[in-house]
C-alpha positions in Angstrom: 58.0 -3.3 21.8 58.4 -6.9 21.8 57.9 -9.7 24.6 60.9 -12.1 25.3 61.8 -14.9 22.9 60.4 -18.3 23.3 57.5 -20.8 23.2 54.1 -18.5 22.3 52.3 -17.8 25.3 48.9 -18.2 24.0 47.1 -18.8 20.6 45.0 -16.2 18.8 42.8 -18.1 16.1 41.1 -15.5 13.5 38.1 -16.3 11.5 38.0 -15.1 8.3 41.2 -13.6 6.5 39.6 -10.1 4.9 41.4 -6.9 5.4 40.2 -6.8 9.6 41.4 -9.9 10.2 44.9 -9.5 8.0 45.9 -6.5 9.5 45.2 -7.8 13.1 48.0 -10.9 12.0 50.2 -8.0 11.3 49.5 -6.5 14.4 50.1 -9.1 16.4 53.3 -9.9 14.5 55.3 -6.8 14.8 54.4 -6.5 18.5 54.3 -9.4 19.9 56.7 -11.6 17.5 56.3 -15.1 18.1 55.2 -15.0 21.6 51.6 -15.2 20.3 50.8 -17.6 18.1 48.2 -16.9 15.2 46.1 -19.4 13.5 44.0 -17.7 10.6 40.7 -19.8 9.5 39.6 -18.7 6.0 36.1 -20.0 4.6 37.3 -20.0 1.0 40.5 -21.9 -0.5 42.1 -18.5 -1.0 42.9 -14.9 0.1 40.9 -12.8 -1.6 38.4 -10.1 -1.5 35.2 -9.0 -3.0 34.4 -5.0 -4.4 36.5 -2.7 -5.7 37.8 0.5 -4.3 38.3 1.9 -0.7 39.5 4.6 1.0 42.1 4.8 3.5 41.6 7.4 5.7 44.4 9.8 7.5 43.8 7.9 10.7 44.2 4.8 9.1 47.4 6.3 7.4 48.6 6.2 11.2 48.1 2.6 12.1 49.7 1.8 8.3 52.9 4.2 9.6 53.2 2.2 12.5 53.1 -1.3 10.4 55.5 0.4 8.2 53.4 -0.7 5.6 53.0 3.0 4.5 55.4 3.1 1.3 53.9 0.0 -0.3 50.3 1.1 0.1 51.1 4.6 -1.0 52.7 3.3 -4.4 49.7 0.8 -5.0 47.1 3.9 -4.2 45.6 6.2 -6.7 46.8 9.7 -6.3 43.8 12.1 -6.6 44.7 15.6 -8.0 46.2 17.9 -6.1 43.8 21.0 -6.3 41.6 18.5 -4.7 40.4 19.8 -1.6 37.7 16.5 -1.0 35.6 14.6 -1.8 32.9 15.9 -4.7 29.4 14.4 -4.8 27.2 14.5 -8.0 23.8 14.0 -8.6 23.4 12.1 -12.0 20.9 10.5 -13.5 19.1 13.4 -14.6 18.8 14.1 -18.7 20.3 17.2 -18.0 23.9 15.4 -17.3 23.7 15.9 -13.4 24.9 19.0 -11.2 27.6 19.3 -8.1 25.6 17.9 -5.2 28.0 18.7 -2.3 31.8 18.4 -1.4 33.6 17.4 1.7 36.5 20.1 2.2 38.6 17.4 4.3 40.5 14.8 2.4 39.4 11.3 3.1 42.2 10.1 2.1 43.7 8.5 -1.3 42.0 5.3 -3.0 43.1 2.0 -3.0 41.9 -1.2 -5.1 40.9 -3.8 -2.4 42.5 -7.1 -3.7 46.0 -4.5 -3.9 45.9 -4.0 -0.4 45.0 -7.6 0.7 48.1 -8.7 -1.2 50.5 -6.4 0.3 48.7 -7.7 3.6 49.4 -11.3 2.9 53.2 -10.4 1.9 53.4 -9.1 5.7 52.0 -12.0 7.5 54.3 -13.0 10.3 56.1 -16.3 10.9 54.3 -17.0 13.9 50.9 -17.1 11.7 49.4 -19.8 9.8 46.7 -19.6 7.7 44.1 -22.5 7.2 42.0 -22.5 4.2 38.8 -24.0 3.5 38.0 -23.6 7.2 34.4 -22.4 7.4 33.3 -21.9 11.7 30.2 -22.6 12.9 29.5 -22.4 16.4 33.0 -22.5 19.2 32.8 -23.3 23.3 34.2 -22.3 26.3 35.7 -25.3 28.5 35.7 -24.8 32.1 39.8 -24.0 31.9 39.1 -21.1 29.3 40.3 -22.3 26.6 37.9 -21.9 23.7 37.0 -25.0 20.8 36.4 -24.1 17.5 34.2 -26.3 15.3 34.0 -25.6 11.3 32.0 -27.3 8.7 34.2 -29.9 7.4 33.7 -31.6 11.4 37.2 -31.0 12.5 37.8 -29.5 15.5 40.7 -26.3 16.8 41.9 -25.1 19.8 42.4 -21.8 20.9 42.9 -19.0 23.7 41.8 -16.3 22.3 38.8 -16.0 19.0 38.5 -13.2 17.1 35.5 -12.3 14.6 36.7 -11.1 11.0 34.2 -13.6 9.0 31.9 -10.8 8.2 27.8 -10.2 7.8 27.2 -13.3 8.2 29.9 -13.7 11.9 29.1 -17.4 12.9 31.8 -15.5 15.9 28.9 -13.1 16.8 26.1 -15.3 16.4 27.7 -17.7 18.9 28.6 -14.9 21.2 24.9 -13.6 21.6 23.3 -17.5 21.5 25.5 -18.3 24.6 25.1 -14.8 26.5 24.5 -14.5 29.5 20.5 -14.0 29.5 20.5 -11.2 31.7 22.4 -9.1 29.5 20.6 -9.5 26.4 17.0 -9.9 25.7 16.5 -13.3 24.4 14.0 -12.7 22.5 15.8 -10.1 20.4 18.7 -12.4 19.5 18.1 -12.4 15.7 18.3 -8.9 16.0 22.3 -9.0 17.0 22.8 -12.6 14.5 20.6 -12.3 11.8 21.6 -9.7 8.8 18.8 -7.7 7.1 18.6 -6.2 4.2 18.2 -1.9 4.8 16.4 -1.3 1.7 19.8 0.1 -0.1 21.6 -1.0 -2.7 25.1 0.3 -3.4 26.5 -0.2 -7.1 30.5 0.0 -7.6 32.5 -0.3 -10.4 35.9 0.1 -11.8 35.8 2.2 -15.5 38.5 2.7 -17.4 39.8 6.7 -17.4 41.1 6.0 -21.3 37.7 4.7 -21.9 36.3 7.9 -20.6 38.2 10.5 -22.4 37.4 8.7 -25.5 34.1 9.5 -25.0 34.0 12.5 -22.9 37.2 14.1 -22.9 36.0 16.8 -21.1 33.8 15.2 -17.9 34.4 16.4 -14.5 35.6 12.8 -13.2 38.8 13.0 -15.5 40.5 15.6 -13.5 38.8 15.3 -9.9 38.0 12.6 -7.4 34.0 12.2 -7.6 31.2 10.3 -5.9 28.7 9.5 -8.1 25.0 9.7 -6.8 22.1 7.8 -8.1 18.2 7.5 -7.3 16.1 4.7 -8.0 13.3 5.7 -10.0 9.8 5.4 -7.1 12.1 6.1 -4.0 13.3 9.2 -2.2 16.7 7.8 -0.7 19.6 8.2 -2.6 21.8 5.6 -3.6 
């Protein structure tokens, strides 16, 4: 489906250019062409990404279809085995070298290194988008006409019709949103709650080891040949990590 050629009929400005916001460009580009205009602000002077792996689900595998951004991803994945059935949990970081703690029977889908999929992202940005680095938002406002002003750190000022949040924990786009509600549909006193992140009390650790590595010094562990989820406890505390 595409709208009729011409000028754009209104902006979409998109704070923060992570995977959210990358995929929404997309979006909006293979849908709508260049009747929408998409301005991207980006915080950093760069497209990048922080962490390491990530799943992409089968309903994910759906949208990425439609985008016809399937073959690409699907080459830059990691192919678990295939007498896989799911996903394997293990417990450890116990002398004993650990024990099967519980599998998932459905496939979550096939692994993909962030920064692989941001750049097969970026190579699909539409013409109609522009990206704008080094643009960090802090608050925006609604003029009377609707049309929305963006102010970033470096004291310049944007237009737009339309804002969308994709700048993360932190969302200056949220933290606006719930300062300038209207007080009758949030509690005011409960603001921080919706603005401020907190800290759960868990800590997740990922990293990316080398399979070569591994069969070097354990050619026969059980993450050589299946796709596994490693489990670990904090010595003192019940939850695990």
């Amino acid at each position: 489906m595409s709208f009729s050629s011409g000028a754009p009929k209104f902006r979409v400005a998109i704070c923060g250019a992570g995977i959210g916001g990358l995929v929404l460009a997309v979006t909006i580009g293979k849908f709508a062409g260049r009747d929408v205009e998409v301005d991207i602000y980006e915080a950093h002077d760069t497209i990048t990404t922080a962490g390491v792996g990530i799943f992409v689900s089968r309903r994910t595998i759906e949208v990425i279809e439609t985008l016809c951004l399937h073959e690409e991803i699907s080459r830059a994945s990691t192919n678990p085995s295939s007498s896989t059935r799911g996903s394997k949990f293990r417990k450890s970081d116990i002398p004993e070298g650990g024990f099967e703690w519980f599998s998932r029977i459905v496939r979550q889908g096939n692994p993909i290194h962030r920064q692989h999929l941001v750049d097969i992202l970026k190579q699909h940005l539409p013409s109609s988008c522009t990206v704008h680095f080094n643009k960090r938002l802090t608050t925006y406002e609604k003029l009377s006409a609707g049309l929305l002003v963006l102010h970033f750190a470096d004291e310049s000022l944007e237009n737009t019709d339309v804002l969308i949040g994709a700048d993360g924990i932190r969302s200056s786009v949220r933290k606006t949103l719930f300062e300038t509600i209207d007080k009758d549909l949030v509690d005011s006193s409960k603001i921080r709650y919706y603005t401020d992140p907190s800290w759960t009390g868990t800590l997740v650790y990922r990293a990316i080891f080398p399979a070569e590595k591994l069969l070097e010094m354990d050619p026969s562990n059980v993450s050589l040949g299946e796709l596994m989820i490693v489990s670990l406890q904090e010595s003192g505390q019940d939850g695990q990590e």
